[in-house]
C-alpha positions in Angstrom: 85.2 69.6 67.0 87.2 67.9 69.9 90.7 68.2 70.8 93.4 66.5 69.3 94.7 63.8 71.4 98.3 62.9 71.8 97.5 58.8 71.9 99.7 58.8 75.4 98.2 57.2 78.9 97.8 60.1 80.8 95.4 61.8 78.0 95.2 65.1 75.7 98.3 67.4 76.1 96.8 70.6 77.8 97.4 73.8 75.2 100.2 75.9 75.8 98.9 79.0 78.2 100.2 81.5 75.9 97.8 80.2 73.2 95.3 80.0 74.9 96.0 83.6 76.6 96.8 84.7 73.1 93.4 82.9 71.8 91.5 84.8 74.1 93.3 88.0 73.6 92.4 88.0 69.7 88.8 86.6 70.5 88.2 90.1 73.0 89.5 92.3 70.6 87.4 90.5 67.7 84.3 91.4 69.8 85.5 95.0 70.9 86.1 96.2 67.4 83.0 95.0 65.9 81.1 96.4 68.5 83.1 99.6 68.1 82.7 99.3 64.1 78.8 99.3 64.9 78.7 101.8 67.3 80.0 104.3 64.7 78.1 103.1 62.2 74.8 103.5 63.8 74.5 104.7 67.2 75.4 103.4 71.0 72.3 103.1 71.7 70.5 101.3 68.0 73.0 98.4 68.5 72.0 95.0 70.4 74.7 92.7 72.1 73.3 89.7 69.6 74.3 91.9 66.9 77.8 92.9 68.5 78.6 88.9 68.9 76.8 87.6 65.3 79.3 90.1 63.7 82.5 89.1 65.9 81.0 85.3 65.3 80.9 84.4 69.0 77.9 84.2 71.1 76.5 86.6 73.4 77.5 83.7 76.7 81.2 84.2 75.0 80.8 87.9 74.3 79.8 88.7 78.7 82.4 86.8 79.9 85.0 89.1 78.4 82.6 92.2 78.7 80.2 91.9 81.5 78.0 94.8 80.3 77.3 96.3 76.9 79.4 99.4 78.2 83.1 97.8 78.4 82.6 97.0 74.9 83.8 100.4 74.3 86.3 100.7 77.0 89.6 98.1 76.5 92.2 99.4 78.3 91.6 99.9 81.9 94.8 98.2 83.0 97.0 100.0 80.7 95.6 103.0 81.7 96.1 102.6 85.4 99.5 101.6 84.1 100.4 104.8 82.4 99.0 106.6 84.9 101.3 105.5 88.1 104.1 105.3 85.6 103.3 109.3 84.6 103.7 110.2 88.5 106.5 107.2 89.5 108.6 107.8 86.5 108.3 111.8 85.7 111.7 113.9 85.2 113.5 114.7 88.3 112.4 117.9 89.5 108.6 118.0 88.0 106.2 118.6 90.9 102.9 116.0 91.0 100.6 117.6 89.7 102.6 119.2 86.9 103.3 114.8 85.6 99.5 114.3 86.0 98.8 117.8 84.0 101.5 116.3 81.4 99.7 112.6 81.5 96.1 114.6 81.3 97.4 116.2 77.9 98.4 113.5 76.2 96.2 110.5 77.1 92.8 113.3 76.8 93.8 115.4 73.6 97.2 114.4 71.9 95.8 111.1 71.0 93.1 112.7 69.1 95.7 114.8 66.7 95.0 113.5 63.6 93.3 110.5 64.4 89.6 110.6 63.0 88.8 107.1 64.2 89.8 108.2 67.7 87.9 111.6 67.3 84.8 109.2 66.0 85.2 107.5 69.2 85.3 110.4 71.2 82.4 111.8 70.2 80.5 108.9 70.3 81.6 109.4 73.8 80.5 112.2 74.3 77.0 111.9 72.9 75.5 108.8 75.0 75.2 109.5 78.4 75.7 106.0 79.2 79.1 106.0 78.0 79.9 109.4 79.5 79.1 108.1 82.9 80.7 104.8 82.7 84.0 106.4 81.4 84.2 108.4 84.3 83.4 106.1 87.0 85.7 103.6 84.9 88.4 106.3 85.3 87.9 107.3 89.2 88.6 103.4 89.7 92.0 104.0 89.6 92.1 106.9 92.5 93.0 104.5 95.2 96.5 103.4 93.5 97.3 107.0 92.2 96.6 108.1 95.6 98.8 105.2 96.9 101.7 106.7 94.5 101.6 110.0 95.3 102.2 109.1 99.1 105.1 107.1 98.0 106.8 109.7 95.8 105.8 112.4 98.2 106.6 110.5 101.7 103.4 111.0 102.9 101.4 108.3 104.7 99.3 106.2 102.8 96.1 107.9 104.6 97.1 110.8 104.4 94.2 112.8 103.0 95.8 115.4 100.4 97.2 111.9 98.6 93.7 111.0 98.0 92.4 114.9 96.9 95.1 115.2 94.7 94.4 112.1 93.4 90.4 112.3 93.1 91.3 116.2 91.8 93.6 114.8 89.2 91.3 112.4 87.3 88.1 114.9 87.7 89.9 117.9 86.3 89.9 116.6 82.4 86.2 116.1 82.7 85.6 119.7 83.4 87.3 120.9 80.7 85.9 118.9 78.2 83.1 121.4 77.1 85.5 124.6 77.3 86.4 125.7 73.5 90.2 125.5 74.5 89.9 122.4 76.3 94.1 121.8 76.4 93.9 125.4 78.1 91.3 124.4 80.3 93.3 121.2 81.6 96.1 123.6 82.0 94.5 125.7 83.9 92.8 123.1 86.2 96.1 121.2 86.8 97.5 125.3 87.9 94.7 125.1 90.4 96.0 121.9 92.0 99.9 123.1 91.4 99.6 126.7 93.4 96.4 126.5 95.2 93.1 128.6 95.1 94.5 131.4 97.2 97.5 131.9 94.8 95.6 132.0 91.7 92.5 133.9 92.8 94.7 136.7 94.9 94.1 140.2 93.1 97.3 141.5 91.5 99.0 143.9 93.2 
């Protein structure tokens, strides 16, 4: 259907951006929770993008310009991520050493969210069973090691190229990953995140 017109001179009123942005908004998450819907139902990997759009009734043109590959349908929330992330290192209790926020953040965001959720333990096993998604999390997640690195050297007063910034950083978002197939994986993140608070030498050192 066309757009309404107002009758004036100059032509159709332009829609109010926050509609729009709001339109678009509810026609992304329309799209990311059917996809998600049939992910669970059947598999990652038995589900088709014309499928993903027929059931969020958009087409697939509509459906790659919010996700550009069948992977980000699966992912939402890069920005708020990266958001929460620098805010878990900018705006941690005066005091906490770095690495002791980014252990906190790595607790919450990686296993408190799952506490009683089962659509989010659903999700993370879906996750974790297609290799595709596995991947692309990660190299989703390391995306955001520039700006973490960027706030550390601001909180710590380090320069900006300074190369323990960016360690710490890369360190930071890698250590969750290796404790995901630990039995105990909230005591493996602990004791990753100990690794990167009191170094190698300290931890490693026989008891006296």
């Amino acid at each position: 259907m066309p757009p309404t017109t107002t009758g004036t001179a100059t032509g159709p009123s332009p829609a109010p951006a926050g509609r729009r942005e709001r339109k678009k908004a509810a026609t992304r998450q329309a799209i990311a929770d059917a996809a998600l819907r049939l992910f669970l139902e059947r598999g990652y990997d038995e589900v088709g993008v014309r499928e993903i759009a027929d059931a969020a009734d958009v087409s697939t043109t509509t459906l790659f310009k919010h996700f550009p590959v069948k992977e980000a349908l699966v992912f939402d929330e890069d920005r708020d991520q990266e958001a929460r992330l620098l805010a878990a290192v900018r705006e941690r209790p005066e005091g906490q050493s770095l690495p002791a926020a980014l252990r906190e953040h790595a607790l919450t965001t990686r296993l408190a969210a799952a506490d009683g959720d089962a659509r989010f333990s659903a999700f993370a096993d879906l996750v974790a069973a297609t290799p595709a998604l596995r991947d692309y999390a990660q190299n989703m997640w390391l995306r955001h090691t520039a700006a973490l690195a960027q706030a550390i050297a601001e909180e710590s007063g380090l320069a900006p190229d300074d190369p323990l910034c960016a360690a710490l950083a890369h360190f930071a978002l890698e250590a969750p990953r290796a404790a995901c197939a630990h039995d105990n994986p909230r005591e493996a993140i602990t004791r990753a995140f100990d690794l990167l608070e009191h170094g190698w030498s300290t931890l490693t050192r026989p008891e006296a």
